[in-house]
NUVEXLO-845540 format. One line per field, with one value per residue (C-alpha): residue number from 1; x, y, z. Coordinates in nm, 2 decimals. Layout:
bati	c(NUM|...)
c1	c(X|...)
c2	c(Y|...)
c3	c(Z|...)
end
This chain:
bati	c(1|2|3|4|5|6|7|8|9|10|11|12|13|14|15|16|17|18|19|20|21|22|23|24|25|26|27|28|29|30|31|32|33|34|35|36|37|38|39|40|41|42|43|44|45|46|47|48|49|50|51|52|53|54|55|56|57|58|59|60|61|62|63|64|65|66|67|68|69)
c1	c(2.73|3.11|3.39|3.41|3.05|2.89|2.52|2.30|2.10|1.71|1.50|1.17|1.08|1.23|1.48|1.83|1.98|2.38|2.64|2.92|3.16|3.15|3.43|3.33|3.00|2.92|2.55|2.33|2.63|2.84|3.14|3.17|3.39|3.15|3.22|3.03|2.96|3.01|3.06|2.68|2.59|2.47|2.48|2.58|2.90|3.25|3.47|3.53|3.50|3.46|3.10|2.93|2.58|2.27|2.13|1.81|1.79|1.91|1.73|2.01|2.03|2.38|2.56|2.85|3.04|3.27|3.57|3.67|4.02)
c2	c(-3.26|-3.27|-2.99|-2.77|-2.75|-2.44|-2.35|-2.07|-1.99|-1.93|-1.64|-1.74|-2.02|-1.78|-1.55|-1.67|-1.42|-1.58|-1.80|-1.97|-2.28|-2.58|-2.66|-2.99|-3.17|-3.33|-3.49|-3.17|-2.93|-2.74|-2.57|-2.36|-2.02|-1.71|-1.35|-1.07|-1.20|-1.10|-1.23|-1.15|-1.36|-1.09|-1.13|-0.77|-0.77|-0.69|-1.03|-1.33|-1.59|-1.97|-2.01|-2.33|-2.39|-2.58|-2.77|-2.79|-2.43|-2.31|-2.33|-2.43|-2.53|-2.72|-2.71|-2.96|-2.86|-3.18|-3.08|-3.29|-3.31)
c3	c(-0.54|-0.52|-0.50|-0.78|-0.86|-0.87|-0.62|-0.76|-0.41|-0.51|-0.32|-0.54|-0.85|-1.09|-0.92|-0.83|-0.60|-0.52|-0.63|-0.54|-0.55|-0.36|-0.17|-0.01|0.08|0.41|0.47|0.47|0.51|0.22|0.27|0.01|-0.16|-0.25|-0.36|-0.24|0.10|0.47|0.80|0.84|0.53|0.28|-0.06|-0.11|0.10|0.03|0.05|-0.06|0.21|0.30|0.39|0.55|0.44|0.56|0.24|0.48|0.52|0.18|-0.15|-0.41|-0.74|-0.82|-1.15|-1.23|-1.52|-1.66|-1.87|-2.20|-2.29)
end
């Protein structure tokens, strides 16, 4: 995982329920951009805020998209 990669966050084996961007990656924590959030957390919120996730408590899938110039 590095900055600029993208998390879908899983609720069950086939339903993804959350994205965002990571910002930075620090042992088990993320910091990370997302849209539709809260101060709460919810996925249905009304901001877009800096988050800090717990890879331990979160089920993510992480996407790194490499540019060719």
């Amino acid at each position: 995982m590095k900055p600029g990669d993208l998390f879908l966050l899983q609720r069950s084996k086939y339903d993804w329920i959350h994205t965002g961007i990571i910002v930075s990656c620090k042992g088990a924590v993320l910091e990370t951009i997302e849209g539709n959030t809260n101060y709460q957390g919810s996925r249905n919120g009304i901001a877009v805020m800096k988050r800090t996730r717990n890879l331990q408590k979160s089920r993510l899938d992480v996407f790194s998209l490499d540019t060719f110039i």
